[in-house]
VOPAGU-2260 file (C-alpha; in pm, 1 decimal, decimal comma):
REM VOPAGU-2260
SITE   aa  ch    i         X         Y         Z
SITE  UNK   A    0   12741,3   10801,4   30443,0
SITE  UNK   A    1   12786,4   11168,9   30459,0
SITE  UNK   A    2   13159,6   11288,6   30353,9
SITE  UNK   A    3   13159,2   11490,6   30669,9
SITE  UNK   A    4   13169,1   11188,5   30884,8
SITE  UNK   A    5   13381,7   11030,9   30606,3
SITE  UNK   A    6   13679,8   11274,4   30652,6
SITE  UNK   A    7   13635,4   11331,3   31048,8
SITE  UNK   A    8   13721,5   10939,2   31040,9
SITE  UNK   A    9   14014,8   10932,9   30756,7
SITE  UNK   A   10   14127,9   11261,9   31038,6
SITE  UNK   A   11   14147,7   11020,8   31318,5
SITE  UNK   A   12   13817,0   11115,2   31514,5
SITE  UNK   A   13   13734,6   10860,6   31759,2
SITE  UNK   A   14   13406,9   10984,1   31787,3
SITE  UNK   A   15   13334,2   10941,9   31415,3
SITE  UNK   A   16   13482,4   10550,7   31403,5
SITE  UNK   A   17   13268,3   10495,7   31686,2
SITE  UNK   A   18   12961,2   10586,9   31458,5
SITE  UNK   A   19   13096,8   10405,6   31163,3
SITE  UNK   A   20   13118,5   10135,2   31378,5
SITE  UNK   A   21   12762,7   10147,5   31521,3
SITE  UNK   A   22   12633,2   10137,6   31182,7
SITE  UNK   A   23   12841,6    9872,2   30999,3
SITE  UNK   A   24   12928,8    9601,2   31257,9
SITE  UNK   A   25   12572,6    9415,4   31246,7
SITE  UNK   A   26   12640,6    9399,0   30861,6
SITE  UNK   A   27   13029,4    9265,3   30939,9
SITE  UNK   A   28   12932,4    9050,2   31159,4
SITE  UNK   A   29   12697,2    8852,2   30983,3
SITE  UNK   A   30   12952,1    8835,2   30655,9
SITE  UNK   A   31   13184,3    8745,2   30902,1
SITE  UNK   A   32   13003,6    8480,7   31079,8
SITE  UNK   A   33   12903,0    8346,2   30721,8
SITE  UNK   A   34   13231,7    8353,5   30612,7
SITE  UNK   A   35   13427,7    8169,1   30853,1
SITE  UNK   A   36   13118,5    7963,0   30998,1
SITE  UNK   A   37   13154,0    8015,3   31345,2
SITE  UNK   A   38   13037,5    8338,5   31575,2
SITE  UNK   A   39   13297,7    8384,6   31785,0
SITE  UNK   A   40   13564,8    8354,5   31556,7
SITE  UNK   A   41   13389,6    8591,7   31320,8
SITE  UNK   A   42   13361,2    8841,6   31607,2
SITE  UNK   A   43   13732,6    8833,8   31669,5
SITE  UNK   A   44   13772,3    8902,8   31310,3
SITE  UNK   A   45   13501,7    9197,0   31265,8
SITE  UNK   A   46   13715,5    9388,3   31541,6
SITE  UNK   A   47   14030,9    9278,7   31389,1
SITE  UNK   A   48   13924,9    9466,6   31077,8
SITE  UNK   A   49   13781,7    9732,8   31271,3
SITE  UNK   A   50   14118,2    9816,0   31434,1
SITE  UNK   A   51   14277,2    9723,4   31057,1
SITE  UNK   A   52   14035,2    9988,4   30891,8
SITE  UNK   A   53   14144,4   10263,9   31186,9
SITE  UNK   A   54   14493,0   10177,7   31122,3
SITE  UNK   A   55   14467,6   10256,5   30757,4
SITE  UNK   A   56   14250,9   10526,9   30740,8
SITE  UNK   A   57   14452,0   10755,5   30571,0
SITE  UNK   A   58   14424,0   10549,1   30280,0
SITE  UNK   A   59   14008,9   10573,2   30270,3
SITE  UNK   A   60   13876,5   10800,8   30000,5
SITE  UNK   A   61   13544,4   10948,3   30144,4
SITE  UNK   A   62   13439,0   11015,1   29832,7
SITE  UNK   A   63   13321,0   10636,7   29796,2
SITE  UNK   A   64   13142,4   10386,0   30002,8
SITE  UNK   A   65   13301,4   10319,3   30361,7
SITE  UNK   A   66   13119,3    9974,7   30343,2
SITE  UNK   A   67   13261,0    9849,1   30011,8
SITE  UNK   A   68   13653,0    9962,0   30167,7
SITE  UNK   A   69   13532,2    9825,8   30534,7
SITE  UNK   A   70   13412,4    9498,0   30352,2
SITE  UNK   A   71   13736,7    9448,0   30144,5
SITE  UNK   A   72   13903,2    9470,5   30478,4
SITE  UNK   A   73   13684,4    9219,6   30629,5
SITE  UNK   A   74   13730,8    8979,9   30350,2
SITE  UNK   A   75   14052,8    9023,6   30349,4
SITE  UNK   A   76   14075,4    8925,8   30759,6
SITE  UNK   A   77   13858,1    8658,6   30687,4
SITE  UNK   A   78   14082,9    8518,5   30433,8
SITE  UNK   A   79   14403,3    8560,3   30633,3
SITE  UNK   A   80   14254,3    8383,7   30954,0
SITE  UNK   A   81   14112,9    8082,5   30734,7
SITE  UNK   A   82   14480,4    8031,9   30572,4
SITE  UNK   A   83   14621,4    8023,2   30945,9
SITE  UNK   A   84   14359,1    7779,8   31026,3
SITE  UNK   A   85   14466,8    7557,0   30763,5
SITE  UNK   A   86   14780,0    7541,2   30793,3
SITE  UNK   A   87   14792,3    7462,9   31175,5
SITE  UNK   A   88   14511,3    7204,2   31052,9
SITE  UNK   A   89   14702,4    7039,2   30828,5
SITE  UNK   A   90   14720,7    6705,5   30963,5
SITE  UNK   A   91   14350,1    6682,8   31042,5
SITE  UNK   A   92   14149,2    6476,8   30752,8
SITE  UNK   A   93   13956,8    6717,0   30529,3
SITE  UNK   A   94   13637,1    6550,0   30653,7
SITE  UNK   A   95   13696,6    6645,3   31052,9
SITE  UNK   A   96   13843,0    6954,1   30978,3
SITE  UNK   A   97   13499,6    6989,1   30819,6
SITE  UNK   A   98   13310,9    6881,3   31073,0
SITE  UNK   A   99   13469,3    7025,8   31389,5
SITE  UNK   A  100   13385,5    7379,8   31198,4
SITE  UNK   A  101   12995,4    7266,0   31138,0
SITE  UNK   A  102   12984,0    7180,8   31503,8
SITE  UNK   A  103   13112,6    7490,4   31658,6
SITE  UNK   A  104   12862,0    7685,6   31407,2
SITE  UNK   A  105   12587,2    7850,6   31612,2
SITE  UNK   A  106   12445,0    8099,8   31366,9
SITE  UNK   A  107   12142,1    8067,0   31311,0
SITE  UNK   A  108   11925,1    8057,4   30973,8
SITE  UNK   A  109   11639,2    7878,5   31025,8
SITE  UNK   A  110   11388,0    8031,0   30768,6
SITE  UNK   A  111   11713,0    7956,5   30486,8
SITE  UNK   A  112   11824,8    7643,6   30655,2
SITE  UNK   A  113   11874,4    7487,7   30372,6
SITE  UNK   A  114   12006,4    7741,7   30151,8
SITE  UNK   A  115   12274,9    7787,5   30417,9
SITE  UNK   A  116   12334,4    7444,1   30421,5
SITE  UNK   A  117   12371,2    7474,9   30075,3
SITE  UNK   A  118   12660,9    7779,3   30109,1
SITE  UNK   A  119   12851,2    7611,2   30341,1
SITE  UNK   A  120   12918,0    7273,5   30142,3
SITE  UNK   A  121   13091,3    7517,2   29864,1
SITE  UNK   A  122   13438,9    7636,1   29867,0
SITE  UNK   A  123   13515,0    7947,7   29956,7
SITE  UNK   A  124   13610,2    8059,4   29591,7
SITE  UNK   A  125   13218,5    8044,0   29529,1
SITE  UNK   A  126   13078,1    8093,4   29853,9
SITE  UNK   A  127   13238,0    8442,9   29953,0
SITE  UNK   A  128   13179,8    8596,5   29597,7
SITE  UNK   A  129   12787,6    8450,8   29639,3
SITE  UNK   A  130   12765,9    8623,2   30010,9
SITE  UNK   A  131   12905,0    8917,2   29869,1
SITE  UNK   A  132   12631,5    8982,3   29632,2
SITE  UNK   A  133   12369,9    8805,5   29788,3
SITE  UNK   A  134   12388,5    8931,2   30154,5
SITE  UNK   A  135   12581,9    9234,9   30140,2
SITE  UNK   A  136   12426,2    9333,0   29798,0
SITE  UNK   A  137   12778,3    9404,4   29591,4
SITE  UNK   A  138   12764,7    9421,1   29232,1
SITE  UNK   A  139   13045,3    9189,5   29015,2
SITE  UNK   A  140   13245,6    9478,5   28967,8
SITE  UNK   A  141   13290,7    9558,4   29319,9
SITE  UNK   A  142   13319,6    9194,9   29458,3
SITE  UNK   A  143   13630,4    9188,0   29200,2
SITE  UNK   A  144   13787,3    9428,6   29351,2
SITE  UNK   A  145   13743,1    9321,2   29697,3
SITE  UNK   A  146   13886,1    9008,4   29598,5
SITE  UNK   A  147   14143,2    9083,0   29343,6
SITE  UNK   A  148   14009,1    8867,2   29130,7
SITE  UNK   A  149   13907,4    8990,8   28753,3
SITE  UNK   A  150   13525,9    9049,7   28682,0
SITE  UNK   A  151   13517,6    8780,6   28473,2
SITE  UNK   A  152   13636,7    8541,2   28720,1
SITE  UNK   A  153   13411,6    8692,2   28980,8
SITE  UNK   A  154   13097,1    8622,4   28688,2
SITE  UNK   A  155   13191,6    8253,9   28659,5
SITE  UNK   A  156   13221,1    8182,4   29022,6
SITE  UNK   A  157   12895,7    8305,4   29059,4
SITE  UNK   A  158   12804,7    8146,4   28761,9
SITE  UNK   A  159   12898,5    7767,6   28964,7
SITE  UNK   A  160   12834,1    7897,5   29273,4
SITE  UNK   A  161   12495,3    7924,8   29172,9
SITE  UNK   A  162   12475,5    7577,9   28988,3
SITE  UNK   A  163   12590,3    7413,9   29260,1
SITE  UNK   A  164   12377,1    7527,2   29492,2
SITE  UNK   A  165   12048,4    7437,1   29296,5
SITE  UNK   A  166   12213,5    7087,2   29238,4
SITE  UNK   A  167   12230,3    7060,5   29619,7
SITE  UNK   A  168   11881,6    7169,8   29687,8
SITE  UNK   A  169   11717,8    6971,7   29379,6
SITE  UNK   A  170   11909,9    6665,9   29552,0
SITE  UNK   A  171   11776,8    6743,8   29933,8
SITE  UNK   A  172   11396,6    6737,5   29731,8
SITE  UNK   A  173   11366,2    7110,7   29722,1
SITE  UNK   A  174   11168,8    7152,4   29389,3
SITE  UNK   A  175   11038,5    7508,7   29426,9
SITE  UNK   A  176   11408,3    7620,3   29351,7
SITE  UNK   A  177   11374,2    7922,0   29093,0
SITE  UNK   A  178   11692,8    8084,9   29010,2
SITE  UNK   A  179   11583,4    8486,3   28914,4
């Protein structure tokens, strides 16, 4: 991103948020939506952190990437709106809580169906650090930060993340699983 539309935004334009916006809300989105499993709760939270990062702007350095500060935003939305979701869930069984989420979850994958299928059966402590680097392309260091989490913790959810995943799809009688 160039660091003149990087400070016009940090300055308050509108005009420069709205471009900012144009070119990272696809991106959000799709985190989002793979995040939270469900596409209209994930849009309510891409504009949450939209208004979030617009709110704090002051505290962006344009220096570095608006996407890695955007996503540790979004994450951090994300986060926040599953914790209210469990706790107003909290009498629902683990099992229908499950379910009811899988149901409502439109987004389509169908050339990774089972790969996604695959992401969404772990817990979130693997899953977001695996869509981090996977989808959005972060490296350890970076997911770390936008989870407050140490590298090292970041390497070993991966780490399972991973294994877990290749269990699942060596179970469904995927055999062409190579991990690179």
């Amino acid at each position: 991103m160039d660091r003149t539309l990087a400070e016009k935004f940090r300055q308050g334009s509108h005009s420069a948020f709205e471009e900012l916006y144009s070119m990272h809300a696809d991106n959000a989105f799709r985190l989002a939506a793979a995040i939270l499993k469900n596409d209209t709760n994930a849009k309510d939270i891409v504009q949450v952190s939209f208004v979030r990062a617009y709110e704090y702007r002051k505290s962006f350095n344009p220096m570095k990437s608006f996407s890695f500060w955007f996503n540790r935003i979004l994450v951090n939305e994300c986060r926040r709106y599953m914790a209210q979701v469990k706790r107003k869930r909290e009498i629902l069984e683990y099992d229908e809580y499950m379910s009811e989420i899988s149901s409502e979850d439109s987004y389509k994958f169908e050339k990774y169906e089972m790969l996604y299928s695959a992401l969404q059966k772990l817990h979130d402590d693997m899953r977001i650090p695996l869509l981090l680097k996977y989808i959005n392309g972060f490296k350890e260091d970076e997911i770390a930060e936008i989870m407050n989490l140490r590298q090292s913790t970041v390497k070993s959810r991966l780490y399972e993340g991973r294994q877990r995943v290749k269990r699942y799809l060596l179970d469904k009688g995927f055999k062409e699983y190579h991990h690179e």
